[in-house]
C-alpha positions as semicolon CSV with decimal commas, in nm:
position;residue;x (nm);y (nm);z (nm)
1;X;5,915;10,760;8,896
2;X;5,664;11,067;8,859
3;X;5,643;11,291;9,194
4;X;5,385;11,550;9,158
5;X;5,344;11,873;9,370
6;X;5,034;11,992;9,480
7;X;4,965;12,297;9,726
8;X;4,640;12,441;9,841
9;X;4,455;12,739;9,995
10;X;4,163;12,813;10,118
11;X;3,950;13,130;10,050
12;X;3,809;13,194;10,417
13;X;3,702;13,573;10,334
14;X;3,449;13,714;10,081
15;X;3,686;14,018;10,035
16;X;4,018;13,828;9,977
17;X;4,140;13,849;9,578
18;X;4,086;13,494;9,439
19;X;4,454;13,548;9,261
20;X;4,594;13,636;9,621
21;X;4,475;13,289;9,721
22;X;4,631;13,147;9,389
23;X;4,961;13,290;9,539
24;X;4,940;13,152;9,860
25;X;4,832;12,779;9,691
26;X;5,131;12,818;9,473
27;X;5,404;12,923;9,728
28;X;5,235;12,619;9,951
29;X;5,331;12,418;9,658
30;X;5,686;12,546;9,586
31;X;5,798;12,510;9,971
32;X;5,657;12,078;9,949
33;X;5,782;12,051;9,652
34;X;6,087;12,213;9,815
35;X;6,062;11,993;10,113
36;X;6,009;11,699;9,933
37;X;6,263;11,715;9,684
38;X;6,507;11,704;9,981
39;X;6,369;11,428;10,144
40;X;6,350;11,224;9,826
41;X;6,769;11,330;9,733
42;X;6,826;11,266;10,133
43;X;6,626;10,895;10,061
44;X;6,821;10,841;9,715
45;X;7,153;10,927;9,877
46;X;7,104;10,652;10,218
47;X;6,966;10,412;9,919
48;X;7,296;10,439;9,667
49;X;7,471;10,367;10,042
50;X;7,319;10,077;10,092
51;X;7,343;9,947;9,756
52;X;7,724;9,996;9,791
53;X;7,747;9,827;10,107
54;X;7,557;9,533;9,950
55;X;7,719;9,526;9,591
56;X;8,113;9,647;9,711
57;X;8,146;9,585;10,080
58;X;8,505;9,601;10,058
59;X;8,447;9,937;9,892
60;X;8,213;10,088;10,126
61;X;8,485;9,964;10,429
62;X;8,710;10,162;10,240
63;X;8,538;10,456;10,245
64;X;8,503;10,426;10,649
65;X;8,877;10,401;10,709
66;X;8,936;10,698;10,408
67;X;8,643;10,950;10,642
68;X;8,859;10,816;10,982
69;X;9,236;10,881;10,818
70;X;9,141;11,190;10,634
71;X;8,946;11,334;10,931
72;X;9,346;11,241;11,152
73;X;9,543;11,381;10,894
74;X;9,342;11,690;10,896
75;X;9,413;11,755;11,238
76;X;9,774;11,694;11,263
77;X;9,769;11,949;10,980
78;X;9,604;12,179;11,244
79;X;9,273;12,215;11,050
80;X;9,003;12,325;11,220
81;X;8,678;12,121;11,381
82;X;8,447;12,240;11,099
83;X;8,707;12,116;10,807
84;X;8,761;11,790;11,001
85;X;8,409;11,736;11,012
86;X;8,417;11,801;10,598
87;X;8,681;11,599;10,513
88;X;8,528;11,319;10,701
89;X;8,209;11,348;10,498
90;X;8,453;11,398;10,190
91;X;8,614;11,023;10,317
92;X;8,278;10,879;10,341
93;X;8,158;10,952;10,016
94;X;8,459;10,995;9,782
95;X;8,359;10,726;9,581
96;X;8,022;10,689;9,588
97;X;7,970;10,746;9,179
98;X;8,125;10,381;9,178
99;X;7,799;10,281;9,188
100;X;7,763;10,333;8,853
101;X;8,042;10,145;8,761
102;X;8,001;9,802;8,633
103;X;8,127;9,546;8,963
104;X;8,323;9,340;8,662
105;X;8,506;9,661;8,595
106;X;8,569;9,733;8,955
107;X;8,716;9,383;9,030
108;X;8,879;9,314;8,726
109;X;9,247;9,174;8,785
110;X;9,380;9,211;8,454
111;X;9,522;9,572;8,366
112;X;9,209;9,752;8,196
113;X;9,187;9,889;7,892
114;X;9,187;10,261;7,771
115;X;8,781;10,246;7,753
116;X;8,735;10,062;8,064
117;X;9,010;10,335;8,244
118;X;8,796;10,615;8,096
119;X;8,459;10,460;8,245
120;X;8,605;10,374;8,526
121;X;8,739;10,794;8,581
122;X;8,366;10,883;8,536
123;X;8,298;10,787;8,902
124;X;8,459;11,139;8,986
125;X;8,248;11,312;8,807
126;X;7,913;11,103;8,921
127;X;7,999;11,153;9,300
128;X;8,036;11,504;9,273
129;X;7,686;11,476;9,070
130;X;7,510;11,333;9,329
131;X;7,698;11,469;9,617
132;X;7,605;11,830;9,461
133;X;7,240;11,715;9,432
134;X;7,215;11,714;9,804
135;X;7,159;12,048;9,955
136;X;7,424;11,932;10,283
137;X;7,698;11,790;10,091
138;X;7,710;12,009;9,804
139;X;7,967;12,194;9,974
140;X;8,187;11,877;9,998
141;X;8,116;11,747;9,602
142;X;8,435;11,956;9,495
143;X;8,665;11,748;9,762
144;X;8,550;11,462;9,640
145;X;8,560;11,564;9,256
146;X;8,946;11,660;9,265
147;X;9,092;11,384;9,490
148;X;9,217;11,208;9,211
149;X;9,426;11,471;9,075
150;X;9,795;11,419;9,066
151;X;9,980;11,742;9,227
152;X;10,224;11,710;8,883
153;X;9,905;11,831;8,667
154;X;9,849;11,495;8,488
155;X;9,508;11,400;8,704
156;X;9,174;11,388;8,626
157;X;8,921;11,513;8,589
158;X;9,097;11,879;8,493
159;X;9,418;11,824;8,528
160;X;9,462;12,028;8,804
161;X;9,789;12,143;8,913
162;X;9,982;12,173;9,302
163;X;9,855;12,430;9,522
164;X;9,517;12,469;9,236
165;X;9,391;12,156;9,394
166;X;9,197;12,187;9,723
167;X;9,379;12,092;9,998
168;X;9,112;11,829;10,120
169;X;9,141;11,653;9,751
170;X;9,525;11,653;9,828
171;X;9,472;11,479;10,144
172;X;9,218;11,192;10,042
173;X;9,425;11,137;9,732
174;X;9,706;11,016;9,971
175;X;9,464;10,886;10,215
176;X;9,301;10,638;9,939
177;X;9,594;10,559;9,766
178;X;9,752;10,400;10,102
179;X;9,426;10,265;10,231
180;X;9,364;10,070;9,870
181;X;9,681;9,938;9,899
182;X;9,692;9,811;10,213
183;X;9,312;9,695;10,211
184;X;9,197;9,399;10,107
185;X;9,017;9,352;9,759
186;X;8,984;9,084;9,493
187;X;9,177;9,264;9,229
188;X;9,532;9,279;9,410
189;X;9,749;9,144;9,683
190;X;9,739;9,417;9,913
191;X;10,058;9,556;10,008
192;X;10,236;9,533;10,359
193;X;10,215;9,886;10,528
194;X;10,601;9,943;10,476
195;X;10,612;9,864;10,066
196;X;10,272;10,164;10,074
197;X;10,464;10,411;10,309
198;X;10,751;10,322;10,018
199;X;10,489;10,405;9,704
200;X;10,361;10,756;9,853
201;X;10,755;10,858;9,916
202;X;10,855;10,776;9,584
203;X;10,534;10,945;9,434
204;X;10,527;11,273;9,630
205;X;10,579;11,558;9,406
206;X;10,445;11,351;9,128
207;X;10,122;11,234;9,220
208;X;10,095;11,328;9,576
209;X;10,163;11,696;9,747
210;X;10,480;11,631;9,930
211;X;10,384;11,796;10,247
212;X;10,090;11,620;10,289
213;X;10,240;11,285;10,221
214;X;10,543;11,395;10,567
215;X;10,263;11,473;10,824
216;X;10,043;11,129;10,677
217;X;10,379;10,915;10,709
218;X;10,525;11,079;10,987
219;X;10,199;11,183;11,213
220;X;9,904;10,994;11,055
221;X;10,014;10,655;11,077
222;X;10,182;10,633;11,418
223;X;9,817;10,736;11,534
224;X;9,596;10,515;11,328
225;X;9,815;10,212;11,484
226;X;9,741;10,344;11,779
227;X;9,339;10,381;11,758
């Protein structure tokens, strides 16, 4: 769609510079067109949410329990409120760029081929687009770009390496790796809570940060059951 921007002044004195008012009309304009622009990216943003919810509600559950088990494992790592409160954001919108991903793709049971594992990487990338679009969550659209690096370098979407990835994309990288094997989706038998605690220890290192993956299995967990 077309949005235009329009801003006005009014000339109330015989002695005021007709340019002066031009100034005033135009900075009027900027700080709408400012205004608006955030409304609209705050509207597109709840829209692309609800789209999820309505095309991939097993997806958009997923990224519920993701916000609640990053936001745990954050604090039994002793972060602080103001980091808890990103990572949950970070949880709840790590993979919202999957709404550009074909739902065939997404729930495709057969192993996918080398095109359809390259489209299906791009959803990295298009959260951190639109998650950097939005003036409030920009600061949480580099979380969300990096949480599927592996802590062994051989991630996308830079190949990132250990300690070089955030720490928040370290924790929802283990975080949604154990909560899409245990969930429930079309594409695979979900895996009983003792065979995923088994896939994280035998990946830490590799694909996971090891210390991250001790406090999840060890602290995490025992809480989650709990809640």
């Amino acid at each position: 769609g077309v949005s235009m921007a329009v801003g006005h002044a009014t000339k109330t004195m015989r002695s005021q510079n007709i340019l002066d008012v031009q100034k005033v009309a135009d900075n009027n304009m900027y700080r709408d067109k400012l205004k608006n622009g955030k409304i609209i990216k705050k509207k597109m943003l709840a829209t692309i949410m609800e789209i999820l919810e309505k095309k991939f509600p097993m997806e958009s559950a997923h990224m519920n329990r993701v916000a609640a088990m990053a936001k745990t494992t954050g604090r039994c790592l002793g972060l602080k409120e103001e980091a808890l409160h990103q990572l949950y954001l970070a949880g709840k919108y790590h993979d919202i760029g999957k709404i550009a991903v074909p739902k065939e793709l997404l729930e495709k049971q057969e192993v996918l081929s080398d095109q359809e594992y390259e489209a299906l990487k791009k959803h990295a990338e298009t959260s951190y687009q639109i998650l950097k679009s939005v003036e409030e969550l920009a600061y949480i659209a580099e979380d969300v770009l990096y949480h599927h690096e592996r802590f062994d370098g051989t991630g996308y979407p830079e190949g990132l390496k250990g300690k070089d990835i955030p720490l928040h994309a370290r924790i929802l990288s283990v975080v949604d790796a154990y909560e899409t094997m245990v969930g429930k989706r079309p594409y695979h038998t979900a895996y009983d809570e003792e065979e995923a605690k088994g896939e994280l220890m035998r990946h830490a290192g590799t694909q996971f940060d090891p210390e991250v993956v001790k406090v999840f299995l060890e602290k995490t967990l025992p809480l989650v059951k709990v809640e």
